[in-house]
C-alpha positions as CSV (number, residue, x, y, z in Angstrom):
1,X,-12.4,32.1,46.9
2,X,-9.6,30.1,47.0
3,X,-9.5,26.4,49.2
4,X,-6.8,25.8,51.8
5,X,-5.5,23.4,49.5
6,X,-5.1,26.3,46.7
7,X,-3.4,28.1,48.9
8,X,-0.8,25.4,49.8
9,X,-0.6,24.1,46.1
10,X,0.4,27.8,45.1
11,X,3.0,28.1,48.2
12,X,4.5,25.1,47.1
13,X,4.7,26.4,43.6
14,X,6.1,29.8,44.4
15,X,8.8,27.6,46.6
16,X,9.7,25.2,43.6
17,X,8.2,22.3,45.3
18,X,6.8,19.5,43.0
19,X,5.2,18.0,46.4
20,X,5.4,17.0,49.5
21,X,7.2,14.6,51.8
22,X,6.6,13.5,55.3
23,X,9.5,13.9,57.1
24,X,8.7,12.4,60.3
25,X,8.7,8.7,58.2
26,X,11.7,8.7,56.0
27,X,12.3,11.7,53.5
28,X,12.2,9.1,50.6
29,X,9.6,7.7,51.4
30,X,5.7,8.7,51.7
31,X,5.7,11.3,49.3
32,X,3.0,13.4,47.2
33,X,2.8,15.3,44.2
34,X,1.1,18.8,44.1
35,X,-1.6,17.4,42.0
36,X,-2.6,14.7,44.3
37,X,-1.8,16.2,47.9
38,X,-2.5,13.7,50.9
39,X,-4.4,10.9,48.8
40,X,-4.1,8.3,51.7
41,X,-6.0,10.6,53.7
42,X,-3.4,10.8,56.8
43,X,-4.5,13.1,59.2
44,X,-8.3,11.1,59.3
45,X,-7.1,7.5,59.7
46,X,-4.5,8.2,63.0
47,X,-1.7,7.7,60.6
48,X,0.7,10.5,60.0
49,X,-0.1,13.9,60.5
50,X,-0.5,16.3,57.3
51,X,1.6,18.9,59.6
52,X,4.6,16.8,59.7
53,X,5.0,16.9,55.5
54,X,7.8,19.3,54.4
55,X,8.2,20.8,50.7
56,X,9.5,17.9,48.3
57,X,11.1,17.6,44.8
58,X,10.2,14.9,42.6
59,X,13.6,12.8,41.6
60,X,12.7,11.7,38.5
61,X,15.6,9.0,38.3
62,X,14.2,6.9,41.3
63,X,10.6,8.4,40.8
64,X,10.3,9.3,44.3
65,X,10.1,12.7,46.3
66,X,12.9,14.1,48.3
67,X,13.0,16.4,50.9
68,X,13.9,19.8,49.9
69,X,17.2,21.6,50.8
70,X,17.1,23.9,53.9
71,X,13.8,21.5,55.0
């Protein structure tokens, strides 16, 4: 049976994501990649919420994730 987090990892896939980005913070800034989704565990600490993170691609020229079009 598949996690939560598999399911999210393969929605994110089938998008064309390479991560994710909280968009509540700045869009270049705290950013994930699909194999390490929410490391700083955000949603236990009273930090950001994991709902507020939008579908990302990974610049690889600045090495940072960017919100996605139409996010």
């Amino acid at each position: 049976m598949k996690t939560a987090k598999d399911l999210l990892i393969s929605g994110l896939k089938a998008m064309g994501a390479d991560g994710l980005v909280n968009g509540e913070i700045d869009s270049d800034g705290c950013g994930c990649g699909i194999d390490d989704l929410a490391p700083c565990c955000c949603c236990l600490d009273g930090g950001m919420n994991l709902d507020d993170c939008k579908a990302a691609k990974l610049n690889k020229e600045d090495g940072l994730y960017h919100l996605m079009e139409g996010q």
